[in-house]
N, C-alpha and C positions, 0 to 999 in steps of 0.2 A: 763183791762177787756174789755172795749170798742173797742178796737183795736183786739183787740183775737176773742172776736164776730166777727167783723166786717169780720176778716179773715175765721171764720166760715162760715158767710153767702155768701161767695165768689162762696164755692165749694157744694153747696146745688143741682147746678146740676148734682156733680157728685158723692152725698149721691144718689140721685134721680134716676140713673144710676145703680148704684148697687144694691139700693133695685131694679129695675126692673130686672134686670138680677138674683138677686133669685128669682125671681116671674116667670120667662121664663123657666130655665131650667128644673125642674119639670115639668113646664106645656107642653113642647113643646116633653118632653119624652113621659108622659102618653097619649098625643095625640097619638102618633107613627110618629108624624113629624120627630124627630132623626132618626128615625128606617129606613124612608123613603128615606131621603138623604143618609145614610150610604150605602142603595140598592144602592141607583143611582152611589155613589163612587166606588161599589163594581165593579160595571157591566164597567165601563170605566176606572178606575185608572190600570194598571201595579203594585203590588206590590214590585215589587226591583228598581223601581221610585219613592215611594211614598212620600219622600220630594220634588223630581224635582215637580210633579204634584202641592205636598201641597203650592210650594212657586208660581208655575204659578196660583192656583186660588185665591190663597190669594192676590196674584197683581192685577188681574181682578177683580176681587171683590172689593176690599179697591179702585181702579180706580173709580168706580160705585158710591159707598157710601161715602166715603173720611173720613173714621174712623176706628182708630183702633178695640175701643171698638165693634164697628158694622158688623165689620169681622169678627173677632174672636167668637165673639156670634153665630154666623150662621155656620163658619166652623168647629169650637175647636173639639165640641164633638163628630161630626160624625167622622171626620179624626183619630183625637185620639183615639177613638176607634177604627178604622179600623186597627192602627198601633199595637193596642193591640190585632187585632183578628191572625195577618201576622208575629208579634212577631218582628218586625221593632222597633229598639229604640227610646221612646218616645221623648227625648229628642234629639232628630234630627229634627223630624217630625216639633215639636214644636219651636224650631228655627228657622226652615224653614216658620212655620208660621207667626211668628212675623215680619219676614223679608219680609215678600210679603205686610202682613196688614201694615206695617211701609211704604216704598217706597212709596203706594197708598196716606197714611194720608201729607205723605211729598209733593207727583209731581200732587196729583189728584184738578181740579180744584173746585170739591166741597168741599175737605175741609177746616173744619174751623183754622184747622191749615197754609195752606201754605197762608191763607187768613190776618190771624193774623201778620203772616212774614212779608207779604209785606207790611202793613199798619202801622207796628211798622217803619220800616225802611223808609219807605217815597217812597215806588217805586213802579208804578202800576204793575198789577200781569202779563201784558205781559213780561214786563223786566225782571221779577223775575222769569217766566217761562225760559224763555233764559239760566239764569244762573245758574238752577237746574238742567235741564236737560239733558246736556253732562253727568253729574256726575253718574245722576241717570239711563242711558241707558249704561253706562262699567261697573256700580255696576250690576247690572241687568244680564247682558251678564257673568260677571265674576263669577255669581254667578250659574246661568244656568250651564256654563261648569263644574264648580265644583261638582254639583249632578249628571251631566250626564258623566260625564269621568271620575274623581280621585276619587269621594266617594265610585262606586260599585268596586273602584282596595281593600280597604278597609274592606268592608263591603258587605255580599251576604247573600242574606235569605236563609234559608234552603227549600226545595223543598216541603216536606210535610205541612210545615206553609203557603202554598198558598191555602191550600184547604180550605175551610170553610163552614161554615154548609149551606143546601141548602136551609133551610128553608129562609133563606135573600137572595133566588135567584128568590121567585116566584114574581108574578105579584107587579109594584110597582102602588100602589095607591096615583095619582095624588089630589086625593082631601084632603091628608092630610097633602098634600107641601103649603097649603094656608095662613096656618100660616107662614110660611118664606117668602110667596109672601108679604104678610102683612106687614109684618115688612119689607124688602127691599124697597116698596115703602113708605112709613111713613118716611124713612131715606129719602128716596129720595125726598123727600116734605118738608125736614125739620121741621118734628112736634117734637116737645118736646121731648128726648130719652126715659124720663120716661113713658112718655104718647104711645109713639111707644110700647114698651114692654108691657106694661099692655096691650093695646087692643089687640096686637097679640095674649100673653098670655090665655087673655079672649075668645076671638075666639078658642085658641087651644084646652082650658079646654070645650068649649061647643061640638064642634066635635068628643071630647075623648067619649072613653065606661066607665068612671068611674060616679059614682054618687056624688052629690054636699054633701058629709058629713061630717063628721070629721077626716076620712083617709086621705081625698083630702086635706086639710086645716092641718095635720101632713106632707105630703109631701112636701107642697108649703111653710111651713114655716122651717122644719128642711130638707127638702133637697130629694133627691131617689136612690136608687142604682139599677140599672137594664143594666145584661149584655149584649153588650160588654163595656158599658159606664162605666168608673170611678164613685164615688161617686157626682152626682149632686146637687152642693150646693143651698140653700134653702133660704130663707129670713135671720133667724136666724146665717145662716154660714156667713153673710155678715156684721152683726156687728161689730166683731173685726176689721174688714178693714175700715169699716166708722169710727169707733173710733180714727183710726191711722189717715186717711185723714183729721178730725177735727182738730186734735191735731196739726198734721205739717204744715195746712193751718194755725192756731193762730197763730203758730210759723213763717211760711211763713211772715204776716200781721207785727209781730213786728219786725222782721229783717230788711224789706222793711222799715218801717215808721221808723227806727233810722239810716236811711241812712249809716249805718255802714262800708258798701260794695264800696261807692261813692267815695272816694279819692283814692283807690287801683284802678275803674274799669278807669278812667279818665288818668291814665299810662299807658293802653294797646298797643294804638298806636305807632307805630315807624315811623313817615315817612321818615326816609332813608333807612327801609328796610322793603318791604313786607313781604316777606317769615317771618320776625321775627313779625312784627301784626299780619298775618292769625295764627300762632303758640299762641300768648299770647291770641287772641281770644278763639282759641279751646280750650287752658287751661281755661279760665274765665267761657267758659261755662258749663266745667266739673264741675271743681268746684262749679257753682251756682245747677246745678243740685245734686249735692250733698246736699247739705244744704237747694234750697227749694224744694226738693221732691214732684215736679209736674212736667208739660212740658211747660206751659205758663208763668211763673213768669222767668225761667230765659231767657227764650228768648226775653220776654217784657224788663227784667233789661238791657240786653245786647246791642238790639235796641236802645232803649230810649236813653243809657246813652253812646256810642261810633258813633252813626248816625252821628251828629254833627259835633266831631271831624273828623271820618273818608273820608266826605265827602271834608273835607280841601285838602287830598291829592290822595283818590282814590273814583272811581265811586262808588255810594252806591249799584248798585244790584251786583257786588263783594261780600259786605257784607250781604247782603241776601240769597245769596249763601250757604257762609262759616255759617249762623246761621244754615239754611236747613240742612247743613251736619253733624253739629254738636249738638246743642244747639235742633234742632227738636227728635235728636236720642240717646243723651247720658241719659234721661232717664232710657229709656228700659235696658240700663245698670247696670244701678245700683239698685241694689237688695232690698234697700228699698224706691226705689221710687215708689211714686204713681201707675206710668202707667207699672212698672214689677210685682206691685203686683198683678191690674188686670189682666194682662194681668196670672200670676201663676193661678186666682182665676180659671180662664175660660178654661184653657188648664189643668189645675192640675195639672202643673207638676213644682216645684218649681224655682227660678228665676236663683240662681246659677245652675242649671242644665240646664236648657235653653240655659242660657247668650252666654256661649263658640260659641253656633252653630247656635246665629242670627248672620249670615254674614254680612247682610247690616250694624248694627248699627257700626260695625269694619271699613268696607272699606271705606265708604263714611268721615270720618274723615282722614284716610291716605289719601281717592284721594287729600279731600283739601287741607292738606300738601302738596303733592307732588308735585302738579299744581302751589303751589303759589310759587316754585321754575321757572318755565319756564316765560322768558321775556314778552313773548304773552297774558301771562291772566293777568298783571300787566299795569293796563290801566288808568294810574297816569294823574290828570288834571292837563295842564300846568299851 
């Protein structure tokens, strides 16, 4: 029980998270801040680009803030609506998003992820910059060309789904983008995620035309639906997902602490063949991703417990590399991990329906394969 706790209290900032994120989207609709960004989308985005665009701002963005969660929260709801106003399939859109806010969370130097990478593995974050970013500038480019040349041979919107009502064509009122300016810098200050969402929140609810009553406090707690936005989940809709990240975190806490995993991970290595270590790595991290259903436990496992070894026969930011490509990404993959469910909760649109069509989290495991075949990135201490 002490170890279940313990694992409980691990992920309390990211209960903290999701209740703030029911607390936002409500409040940042009733304001008309969604309504506001989705003007802005309207008036600049191409609708038979609308994935190319979605994954170029979601890369810009997630650069900025260096969070998935924090991308997504700002972008999801206007995009995705837009793609529901244009009749563009969600689940494109939405692939396309995860794969802009992922790259950023992976290559961007504020987040806490590529930060956690390098610190596990022992290598400052210039070196680790070095080794992420070939990967993640041909993921990047390969993925560009795919929405802009092969997706429209595919796929074409129909001519009359461009038109849209004109009322989200007049004047956009910049003073109720302040809530998203709020929350952007708060990220960028690194204040507390929970504490960013509330105050924005709060802000958005004082600028709203609604009154402080018990409609207001039915919305913010069971959620709102107001077109073209999907059903905006609410305090309440956030429960059953804190429930599961409790549960997997316990589960997480005593796996770790019976070291069950440690004789199997201590075989990875092969030092007379690269290309067969970067492979049994990539499998170790899928696997761990599997079973503890977050994104820092198996990258921490993976670091910690092959640094050591690895560093006997090859350079460790090699290995910093290969967790980036993998171990940062295979998350997202898997349907009931932690960071696919948020990331379902925010875009609405479920994780198997997604998954297919986030590019990045696919290619950047192949490149690492690929490349640990060529002599050149095998850079063995004599």
């Amino acid at each position: 029980m002490s170890i279940s706790l313990n694992g409980i209290i691990v992920v309390k900032e990211v209960v903290g998270i999701l209740l703030g994120v029911g607390i936002m989207l409500p409040s940042f609709a009733l304001s008309g801040t969604l309504n506001e960004i989705l003007k802005i989308f309207m008036f600049i985005l191409d609708p038979r680009y609308l994935a190319l665009f979605s994954f170029i701002f979601a890369s810009c963005l997630s650069m900025i803030i260096g969070s998935v969660t924090g991308t997504l929260c700002i972008l999801a709801a206007p995009i995705m609506a837009l793609s529901n106003s244009v009749h563009y399939p969600s689940y494109i859109v939405a692939g396309a998003l995860v794969s802009g806010a992922m790259l950023g969370d992976r290559t961007s130097v504020f987040s806490s992820a590529l930060r956690l990478t390098a610190v596990c593995v022992g290598v400052d974050i210039r070196s680790h910059l070095k080794a992420i970013l070939p990967n993640a500038i041909i993921s990047a480019t390969l993925i560009v060309i795919f929405y802009l040349v092969f997706l429209p041979l595919f796929f074409t919107i129909p001519i009359n789904s461009t038109h849209i009502n004109t009322s989200y064509l007049s004047k956009i009122s910049y003073f109720k983008l302040l809530p998203i300016i709020i929350l952007v810098v708060l990220f960028m200050k690194k204040v507390p995620l929970f504490f960013s969402f509330f105050l924005a929140s709060l802000f958005a609810l004082v600028i709203s035309n609604v009154s402080f009553d018990f409609n207001l406090l039915q919305s913010v707690f069971y959620g709102i639906s107001i077109w073209p936005f999907n059903h905006l989940n609410g305090i309440f809709s956030m429960l059953p997902l804190i429930a599961l990240v409790s549960i997997s975190s316990a589960f997480n806490s005593l796996l770790q602490k019976s070291q069950l995993l440690n004789s199997f991970v201590k075989r990875i290595i092969n030092p007379k063949s690269y290309p067969k270590s970067v492979f049994n790595v990539v499998v170790l991290n899928l696997i761990s991703s599997m079973l503890f259903c977050n994104q820092a436990l198996p990258l921490m496992l993976a670091a910690q417990q092959l640094r050591s070894e690895w560093q006997k026969y090859f350079k460790l930011p090699k290995l910093s590399g290969i967790l980036a490509d993998s171990a940062e990404v295979f998350p997202g993959l898997i349907p009931w991990n932690l960071l696919s469910q948020i990331c379902a909760i925010l875009l609405g649109v479920k994780p198997m329906y997604y998954i297919p069509f986030a590019l990045l989290l696919w290619i950047l495991p192949i490149l690492a394969l690929f490349f640990s075949f060529f002599p050149s990135q095998v850079k063995q201490i004599e």
